[in-house]
C-alpha positions, -999 to +999 in steps of 0.1 A: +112-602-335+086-579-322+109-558-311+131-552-340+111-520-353+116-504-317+151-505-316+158-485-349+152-445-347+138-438-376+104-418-372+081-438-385+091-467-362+103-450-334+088-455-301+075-423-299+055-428-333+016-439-328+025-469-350+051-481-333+035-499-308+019-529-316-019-527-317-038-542-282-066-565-282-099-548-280-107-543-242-142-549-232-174-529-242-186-505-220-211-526-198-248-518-204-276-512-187-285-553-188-251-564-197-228-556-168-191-566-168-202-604-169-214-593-203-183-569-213-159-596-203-176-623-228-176-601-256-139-596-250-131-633-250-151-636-282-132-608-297-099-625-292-104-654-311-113-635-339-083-614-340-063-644-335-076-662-364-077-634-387-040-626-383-031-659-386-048-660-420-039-626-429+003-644-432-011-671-451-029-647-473+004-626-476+029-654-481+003-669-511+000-640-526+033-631-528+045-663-545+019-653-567+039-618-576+059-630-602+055-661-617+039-646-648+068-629-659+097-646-652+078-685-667+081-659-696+116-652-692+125-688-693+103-697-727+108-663-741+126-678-770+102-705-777+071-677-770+092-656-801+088-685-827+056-697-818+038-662-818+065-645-847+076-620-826+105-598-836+134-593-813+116-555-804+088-570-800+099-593-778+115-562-758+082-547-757+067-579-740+092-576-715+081-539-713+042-547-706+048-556-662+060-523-656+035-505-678+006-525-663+019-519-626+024-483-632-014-477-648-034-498-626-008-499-588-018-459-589-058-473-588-049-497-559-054-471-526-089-457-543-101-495-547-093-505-511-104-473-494-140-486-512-140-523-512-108-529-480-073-540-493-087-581-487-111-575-513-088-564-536-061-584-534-084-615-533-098-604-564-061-597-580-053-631-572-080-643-593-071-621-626-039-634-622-053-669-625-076-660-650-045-646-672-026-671-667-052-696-683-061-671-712-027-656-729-016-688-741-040-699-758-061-671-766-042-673-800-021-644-815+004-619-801-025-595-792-043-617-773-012-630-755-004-595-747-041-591-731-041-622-714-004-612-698-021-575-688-049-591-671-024-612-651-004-581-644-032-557-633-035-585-607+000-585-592+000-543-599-026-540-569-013-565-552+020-552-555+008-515-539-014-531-511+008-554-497+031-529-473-006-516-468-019-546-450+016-551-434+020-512-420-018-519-405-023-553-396+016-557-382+033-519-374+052-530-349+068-560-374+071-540-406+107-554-409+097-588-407+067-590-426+078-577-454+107-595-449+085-625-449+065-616-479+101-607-498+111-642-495+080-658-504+078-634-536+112-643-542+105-681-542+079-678-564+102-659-588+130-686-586+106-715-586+089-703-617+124-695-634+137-731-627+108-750-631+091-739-660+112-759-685+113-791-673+079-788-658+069-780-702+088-806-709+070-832-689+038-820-701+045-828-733+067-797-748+040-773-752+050-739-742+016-726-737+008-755-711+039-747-695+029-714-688-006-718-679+004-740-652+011-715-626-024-707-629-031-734-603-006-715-575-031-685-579-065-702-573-048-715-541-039-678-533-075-667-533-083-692-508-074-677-474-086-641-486-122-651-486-126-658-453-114-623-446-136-602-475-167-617-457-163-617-423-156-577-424-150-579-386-119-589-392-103-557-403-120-542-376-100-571-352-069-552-360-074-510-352-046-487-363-037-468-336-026-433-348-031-403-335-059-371-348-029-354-358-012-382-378-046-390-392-051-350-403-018-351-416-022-384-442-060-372-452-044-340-461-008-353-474+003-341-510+031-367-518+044-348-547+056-322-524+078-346-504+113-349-519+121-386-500+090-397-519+108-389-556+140-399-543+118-437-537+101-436-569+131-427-591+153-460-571+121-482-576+118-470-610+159-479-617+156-514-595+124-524-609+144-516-647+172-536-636+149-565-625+132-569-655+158-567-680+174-592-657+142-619-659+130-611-695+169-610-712+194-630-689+190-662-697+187-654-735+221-639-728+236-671-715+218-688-741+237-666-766+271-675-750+265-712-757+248-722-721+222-742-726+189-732-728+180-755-697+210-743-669+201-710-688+167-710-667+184-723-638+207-691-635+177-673-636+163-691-611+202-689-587+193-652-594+157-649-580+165-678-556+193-654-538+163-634-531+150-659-507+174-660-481+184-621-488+151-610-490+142-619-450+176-605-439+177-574-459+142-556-443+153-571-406+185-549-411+173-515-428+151-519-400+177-517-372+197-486-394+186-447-392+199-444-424+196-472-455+220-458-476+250-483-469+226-514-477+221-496-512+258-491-515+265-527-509+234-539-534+249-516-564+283-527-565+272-563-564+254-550-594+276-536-610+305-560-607+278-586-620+277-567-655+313-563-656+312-603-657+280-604-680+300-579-700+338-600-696+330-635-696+292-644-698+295-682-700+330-690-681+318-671-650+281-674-652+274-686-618+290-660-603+276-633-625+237-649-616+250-650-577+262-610-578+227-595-601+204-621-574+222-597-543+219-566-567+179-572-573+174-573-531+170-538-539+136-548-542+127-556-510+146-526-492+124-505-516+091-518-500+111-519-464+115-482-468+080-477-481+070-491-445+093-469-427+088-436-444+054-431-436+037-429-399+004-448-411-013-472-433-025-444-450-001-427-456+018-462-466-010-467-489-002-430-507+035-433-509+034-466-520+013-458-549+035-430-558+064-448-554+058-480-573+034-468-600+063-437-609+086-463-605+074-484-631+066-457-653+103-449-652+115-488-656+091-489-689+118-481-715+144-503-702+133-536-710+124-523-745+155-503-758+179-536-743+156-551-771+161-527-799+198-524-787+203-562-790+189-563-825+206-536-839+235-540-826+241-577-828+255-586-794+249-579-756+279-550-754+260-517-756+228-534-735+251-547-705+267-510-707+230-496-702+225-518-673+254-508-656+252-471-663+216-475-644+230-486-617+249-454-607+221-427-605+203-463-582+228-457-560+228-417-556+187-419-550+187-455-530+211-435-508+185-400-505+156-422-500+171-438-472+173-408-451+162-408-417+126-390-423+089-393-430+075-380-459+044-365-438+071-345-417+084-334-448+056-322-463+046-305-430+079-286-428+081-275-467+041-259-458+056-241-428+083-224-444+059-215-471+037-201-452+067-181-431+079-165-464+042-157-471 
């Protein structure tokens, strides 16, 4: 496993990179005056322990929070209908709800690096974990469609920086194992998205039919999420147990790095952007679309959750291959035509093939994790991981804003899912053509480097 990111020739990885090698234990302390190497070689034992245990808890932490990731939005999904009559929403309003994750992880992911360079990523994403608790108690029954709307954003600002820092703490506390962590933290994200999809009906149903107690249920998953992150926000020695080993240049290079200037990073923000549109149309409208073809409203929540649940399995796989490639661009190939062959079925036959359909879209949204795979790979440090994931995600989700809306104004208007499944698979084209750029074998701090030179040569 360790040795998975040294086999693949891509430069952030490579073994030549700084990061590619996995960090050592501290060696002992110079030996004082009074100390002597007696003294150096206890401090060393004692310095062990601690790395141990914080790593350990650092995966905990990182498989918590991401089944944390999701949850609030696709519980949503499944009682969107019910969510509609009980609040009075129209159906663009409804489309505009669907609309609020990507506007809340666009405005407050790009805030996520400036909060951990001043309180450390733990901090942060401890402290998401409890707003997305405290959301998830609030927006139902806050009362009204603006409060539920407030109580959703508070959930999502949560998940946003969580979201941004999570191939942060990977790239720095694992760079030798960036394919398998966030392979890890892929498929735990994606289990909480499938669990939360399957199990919110039955789960309101047994608590008496309420939707709001069916949504605020999941608040309980996120308390437990803040547990193993405490340890770590006050014992700051931990994230001094795990150095980043990167070179004076490297370091020079991401202090002074201007991401707009590197074309692989707007290549990753504009496929982000068009998987992170396709995901959320897929969690706030699909099962209203089986609904529509007669499915019932229960194994309409279940597809969902066969949807997200392919993510589980997938999402582990996916990062260990892009990994072991120079070049990603045939894993996006393979992840668009599933897509697009699963709206040709939406489109065809909704009900009569609808566990096929779910099966194809749950492949298609694995775009996800390659996104955050590449993320890891693009970049030669946490820091610059911590820029270029910004970038990526919060553009990203600027771009993915209208999609959820307009399949809601589309659906109304034009009284059937036609024109909206056409949408979804005309986004999955241009996916494609920038999935396939991004994947290029390159760092965006090279990139930037080599557009300055040849600025400065034509100077």
């Amino acid at each position: 496993m360790a040795s998975e990111e040294t086999t693949t020739t891509s430069p952030a990885t490579s073994p030549a990179s700084p990061t590619a090698t996995p960090a050592p234990h501290p060696g002992p302390s110079t030996p004082g005056p009074s100390t002597g190497s007696a003294g150096s070689a206890g401090s060393a034992e004692k310095r062990a322990p601690t790395r141990a245990w914080a790593t350990r808890l650092v995966v905990v932490g990182i498989v918590l929070a991401a089944l944390n990731l999701r949850p609030a939005i696709t519980s949503l999904g499944a009682l969107l209908e019910e969510v509609r009559d009980g609040l009075g929403m129209s159906g663009t309003l409804a489309g505009l709800l669907t609309s609020v994750p990507p506007l809340c992880f666009a405005v407050f992911g790009v805030m996520a690096p400036r909060f951990a360079r001043r309180f450390g990523p733990s901090a942060v994403v401890c402290v998401g974990m409890a707003a997305i608790a405290a959301g998830l108690v609030i927006r139902p029954f806050i009362g009204g469609t603006a409060g539920f709307l407030a109580g959703t954003a508070l959930a999502l600002m949560g998940i946003a920086v969580s979201n941004v820092l999570m191939p942060v703490i990977v790239k720095r506390w694992f760079p030798d194992r960036v394919g398998s962590m966030t392979g890890l933290y892929s498929m735990a994200l994606a289990l909480g998205t499938s669990l939360a999809a399957a199990l919110t009906v039955p789960m309101t149903d047994a608590l008496g039919g309420r939707w709001q107690t069916g949504l605020a249920v999941w608040a309980v998953l996120a308390v437990v999420a803040v547990v193993p992150w405490i340890p770590l926000v006050r014992d700051r020695s931990a994230a001094s147990a795990a150095p980043e080993h990167v070179s004076a240049t490297v370091r020079h290079e991401d202090a002074e790095l201007r991401i707009t200037r590197s074309r692989t990073a707007w290549a990753l923000a504009v496929f982000f952007g068009l998987q992170a549109t396709a995901a959320y149309i897929t969690m706030g409208w699909m099962p209203q679309i089986f609904r529509d073809a007669g499915v019932p409203a229960g194994e309409a929540g279940v597809l969902l959750a066969v949807t997200m649940a392919m993510g589980v399995p997938l999402a582990f796989v996916i990062p260990r291959v892009a990994t072991r490639l120079t070049n990603q661009g045939p894993v996006v190939l393979v992840l668009g035509l599933c897509g697009l062959s699963g709206y040709a079925g939406l489109y065809l036959a909704p009900a009569g093939g609808a566990w096929v359909w779910a099966l194809l879209l749950g492949v298609s949204n694995c775009a996800f994790p390659l996104a955050l795979t590449m993320v890891g790979m693009r970049a030669k440090s946490s820091a610059g991981v911590a820029k270029l994931s910004a970038f990526a995600q919060s553009t990203g989700y600027l771009i993915s804003i209208p999609g959820p809306l307009l399949v809601g104004v589309l659906y109304q208007h034009s009284g059937g899912w036609g024109l909206p499944i056409a949408l979804m698979a005309g986004l999955m084209v241009p996916q494609i053509i920038v999935g396939t750029l991004a994947g290029r074998n390159r760092t965006v701090e090279d990139e930037v480097a080599a557009k300055a030179a040849g600025a400065a040569g034509t100077a």
